[in-house]
N, C-alpha and C positions, 0 to 999 in steps of 0.2 A: 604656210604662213598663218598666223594667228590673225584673227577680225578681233578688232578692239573698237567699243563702244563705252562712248562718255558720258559719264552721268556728271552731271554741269552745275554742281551747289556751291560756285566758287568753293572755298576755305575745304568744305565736306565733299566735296567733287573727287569720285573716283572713276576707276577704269573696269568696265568687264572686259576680260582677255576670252573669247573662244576659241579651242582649237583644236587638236589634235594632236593626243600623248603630250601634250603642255603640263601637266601635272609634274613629270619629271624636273619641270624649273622651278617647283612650288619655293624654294630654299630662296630664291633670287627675285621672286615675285613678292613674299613676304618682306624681306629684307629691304628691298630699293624703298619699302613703302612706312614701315618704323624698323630703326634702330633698335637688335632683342637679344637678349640673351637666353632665354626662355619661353617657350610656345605649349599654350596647351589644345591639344585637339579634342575635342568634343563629336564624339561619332555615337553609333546604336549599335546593336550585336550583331543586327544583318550586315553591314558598311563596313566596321572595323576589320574582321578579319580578311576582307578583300584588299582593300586599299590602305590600311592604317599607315600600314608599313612604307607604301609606296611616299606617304606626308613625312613621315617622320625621320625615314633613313637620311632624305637630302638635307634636311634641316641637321641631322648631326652631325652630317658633314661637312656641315658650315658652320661647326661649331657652336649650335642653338641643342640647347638641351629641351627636345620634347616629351611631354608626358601625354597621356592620351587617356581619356575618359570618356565610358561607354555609359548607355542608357538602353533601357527597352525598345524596342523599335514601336512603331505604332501612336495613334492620336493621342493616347491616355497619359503617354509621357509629357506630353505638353503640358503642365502641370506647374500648382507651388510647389506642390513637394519635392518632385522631381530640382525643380529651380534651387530650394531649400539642399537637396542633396546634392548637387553642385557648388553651390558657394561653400560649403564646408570641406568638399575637395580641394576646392580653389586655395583653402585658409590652410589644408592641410600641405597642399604642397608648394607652399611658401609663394604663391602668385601676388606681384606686387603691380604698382599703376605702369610697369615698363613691358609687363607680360602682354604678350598676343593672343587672343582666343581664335581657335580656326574651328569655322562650324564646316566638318565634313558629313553632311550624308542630304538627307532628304529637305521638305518644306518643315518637318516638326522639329528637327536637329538643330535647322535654320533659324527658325523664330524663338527656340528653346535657347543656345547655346548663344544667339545676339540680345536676348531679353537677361541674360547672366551677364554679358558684358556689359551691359548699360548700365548695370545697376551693383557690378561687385567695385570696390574701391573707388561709386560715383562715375565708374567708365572706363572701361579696357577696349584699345583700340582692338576691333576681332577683320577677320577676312571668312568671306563664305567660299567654299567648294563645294558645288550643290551636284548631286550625286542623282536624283532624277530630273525627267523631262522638266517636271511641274515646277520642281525648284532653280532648273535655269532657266525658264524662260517667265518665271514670276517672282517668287517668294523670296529668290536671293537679293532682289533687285529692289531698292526702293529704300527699305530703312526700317520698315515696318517690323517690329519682332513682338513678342510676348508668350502669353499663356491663357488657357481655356479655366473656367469655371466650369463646374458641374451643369449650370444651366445657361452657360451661353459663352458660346467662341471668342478667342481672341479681345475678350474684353479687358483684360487684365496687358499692360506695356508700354508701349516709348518707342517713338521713333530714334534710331540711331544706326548712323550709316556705317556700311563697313569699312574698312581700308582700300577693298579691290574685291570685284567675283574672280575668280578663276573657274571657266567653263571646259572641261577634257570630254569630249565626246564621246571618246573612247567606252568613258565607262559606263554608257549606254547599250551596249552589248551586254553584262551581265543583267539589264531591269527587267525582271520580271511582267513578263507581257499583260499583265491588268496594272501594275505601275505603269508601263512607257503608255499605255490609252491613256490612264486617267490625266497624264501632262498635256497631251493633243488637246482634253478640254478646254485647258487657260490658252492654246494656240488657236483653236476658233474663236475661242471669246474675243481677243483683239480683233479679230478680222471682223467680226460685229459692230464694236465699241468703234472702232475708230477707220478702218483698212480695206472697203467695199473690195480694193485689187486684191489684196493680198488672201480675203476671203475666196476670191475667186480662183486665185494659186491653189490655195488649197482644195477648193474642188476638184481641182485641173490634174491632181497630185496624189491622190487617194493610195493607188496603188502603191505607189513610192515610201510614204508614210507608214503605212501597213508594214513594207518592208525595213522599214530603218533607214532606207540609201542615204548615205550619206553626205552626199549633194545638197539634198533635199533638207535633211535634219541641219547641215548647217545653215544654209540659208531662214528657214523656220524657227533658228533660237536665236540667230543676228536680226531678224528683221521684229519678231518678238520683242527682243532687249530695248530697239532701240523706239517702238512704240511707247513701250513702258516709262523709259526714259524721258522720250519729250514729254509726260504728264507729267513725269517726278518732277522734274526741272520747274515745272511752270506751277505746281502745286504739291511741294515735299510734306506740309504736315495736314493736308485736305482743310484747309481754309478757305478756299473760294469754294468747295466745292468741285473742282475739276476732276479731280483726283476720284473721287467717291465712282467715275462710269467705271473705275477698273473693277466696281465689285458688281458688274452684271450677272445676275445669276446667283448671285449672293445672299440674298435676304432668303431666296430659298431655299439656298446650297446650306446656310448655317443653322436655319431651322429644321431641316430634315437629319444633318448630321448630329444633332444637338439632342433631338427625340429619340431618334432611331440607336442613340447611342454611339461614342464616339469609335472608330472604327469598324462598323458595321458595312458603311460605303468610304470608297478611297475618295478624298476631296474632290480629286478632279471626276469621280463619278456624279457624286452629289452637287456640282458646278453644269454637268451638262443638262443635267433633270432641271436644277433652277435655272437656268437660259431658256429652256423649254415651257418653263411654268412662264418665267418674265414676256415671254414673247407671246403667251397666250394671252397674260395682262394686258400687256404694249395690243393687242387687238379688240376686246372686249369695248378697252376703255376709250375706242377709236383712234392710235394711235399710229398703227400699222395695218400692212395689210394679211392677208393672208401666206404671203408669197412668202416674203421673211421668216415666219416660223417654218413653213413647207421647207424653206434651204436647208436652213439648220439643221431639222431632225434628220432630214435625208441623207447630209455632209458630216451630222452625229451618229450616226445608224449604221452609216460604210466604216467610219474609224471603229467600230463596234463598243459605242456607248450606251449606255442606258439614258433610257429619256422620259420615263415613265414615275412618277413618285412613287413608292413604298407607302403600302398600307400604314397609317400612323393616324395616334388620334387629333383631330383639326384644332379642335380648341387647345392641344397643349401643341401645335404647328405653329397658331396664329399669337399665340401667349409668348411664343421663341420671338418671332417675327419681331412681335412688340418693343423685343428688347436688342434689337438690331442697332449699332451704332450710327445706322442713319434716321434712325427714329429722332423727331423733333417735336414737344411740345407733346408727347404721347399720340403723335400721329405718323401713321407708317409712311414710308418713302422707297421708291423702289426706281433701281435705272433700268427702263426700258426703251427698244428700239424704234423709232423711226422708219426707218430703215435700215440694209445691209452697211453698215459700216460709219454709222451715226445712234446715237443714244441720248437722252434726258431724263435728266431726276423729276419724277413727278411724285408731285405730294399729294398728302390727305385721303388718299385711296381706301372708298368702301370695303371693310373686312368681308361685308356676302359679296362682294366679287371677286376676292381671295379665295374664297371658301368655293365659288364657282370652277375658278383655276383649278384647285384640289381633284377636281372630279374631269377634266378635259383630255 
């Protein structure tokens, strides 16, 4: 049986379905949720040839005419251009305001293929199918899509929610074993930000994790979602602020991916190195104690993450930083921990004790 979690925006309030071989109802999932006669899937080169087929067959059998379009796999696709050569697919194959866009593959697929929906004919309603760890237990979730500049992430978008996730566990067997690590990342990060137990599960769990079990992996993206979810619910477009703890790790995750070049480290890599740097912040700045970075790296170290920054130069680190969407007033802002399972945005934070992190 599928575990269904509700993301609660009245009017824009959907469902993520997780479960097992569920992918097979995708025709009945899309359907119950708009009225179509026409679907277009949005997948990468690595995604497509595994699973295209498995979206598309059911849909034509339900008499929905799918077309299916591929993109480069990798960060760099996040892109205008890329964006740009989608809506002129979109134009070419006659996608009107009643079309469905289904984003199948990863977190870049995800934010690429819903930043084309929000903005081809003003708004097409889309559905995610997120195809790694990272992407179902974060990326799919929430509303959040868009595209990268050359010199800073995800700055370019819209929030716009899908129709529905559809989570298939299943096709977590073929991820590539430094893809299924780098999604573990955003699954400790909750148990920081918000989940002291569920951090603790995951210690308790390691082996398990390592191995895939699938016990484990569903419990870890049900309990995942529905973190994510109470923030969404209570803070969908980060207006209060609430919303913003979900990017722990972030100020330094986007400046390191940003320097280092996109694709160099997989997100969820460059996620556990900035939780690592943030929690050396969160100490410095007398926030935390020692104990809380010690968990971490120790419970990121077993899932075999990296936790160490990459040589890069500081001043173009702290120049990315600068341009971090929690930047306010030209002054940095970072969420750091308290402790295991709590966080707060603190502001105005000395750049030479940034620069001290760098070196820790």
């Amino acid at each position: 049986m599928a575990i269904t979690v509700r993301v609660d925006l009245g009017e824009r309030g959907y469902d993520i379905e997780i479960g097992h071989g569920n992918l097979a109802g995708i025709a009945t999932f899309i359907t119950r949720r708009r009225k179509c006669t026409h679907v277009v899937i949005i997948t990468d080169d690595n995604v497509g040839p595994l699973i295209a087929d498995a979206v598309a067959g059911p849909l034509r059998l339900a008499g929905v005419r799918p077309d299916v379009l591929t993109i480069p796999p990798g960060e760099s696709s996040k892109s205008v251009a890329q964006a740009e050569r989608l809506w002129n697919d979109l134009l070419r194959l006659g996608a009107d305001r009643t079309t469905v866009i289904v984003a199948l593959g990863g977190g870049v697929v995800g934010d690429l293929a819903g930043f084309v929906a929000a903005t081809y004919g003003r708004g097409l309603t889309f559905v995610q199918i997120p195809t790694t760890l990272l992407a179902q237990v974060d990326s799919s979730v929430g509303g959040k899509v868009g595209v990268n500049l050359p010199a800073a992430k995800n700055i370019v978008g819209a929030f716009w929610q899908p129709a529905g996730v559809l989570i298939d566990l299943d096709v977590l067997r073929t991820l590539p074993e430094r893809e299924y690590r780098s999604g573990l990342a955003e699954v400790v990060k909750y148990g920081v930000i918000l989940d002291a137990g569920f951090f603790a599960y995951l210690e308790a769990n390691i082996d398990a994790l390592n191995a895939r079990e699938y016990g484990v992996l569903e419990h870890v993206v049900a309990t995942s979602c529905q973190l994510k979810a109470r923030i969404v619910q209570q803070d969908e477009r980060e207006e209060s602020g609430l919303r913003a703890v979900l990017n722990y790790g972030h100020t330094f995750c986007h400046a390191i991916e940003s320097v280092a070049g996109y694709g160099q480290l997989l997100h969820g890599e460059a996620v556990a190195i900035g939780m690592i740097c943030a929690s050396h912040l969160a100490e410095l700045l007398g926030c935390t104690g020692a104990d809380a970075t010690s968990r971490q790296r120790a419970l990121l170290e077993k899932l075999r993450l990296p936790i160490s920054p990459p040589a890069l130069d500081e001043n173009q680190l702290l120049a990315a930083m600068a341009r971090d969407k929690k930047t306010e007033h030209g002054r940095m802002r970072f969420v750091l921990p308290t402790k295991i399972g709590h966080v707060e945005i603190v502001g105005d934070v000395d750049p030479a004790i940034v620069r001290r992190v760098l070196h820790m």
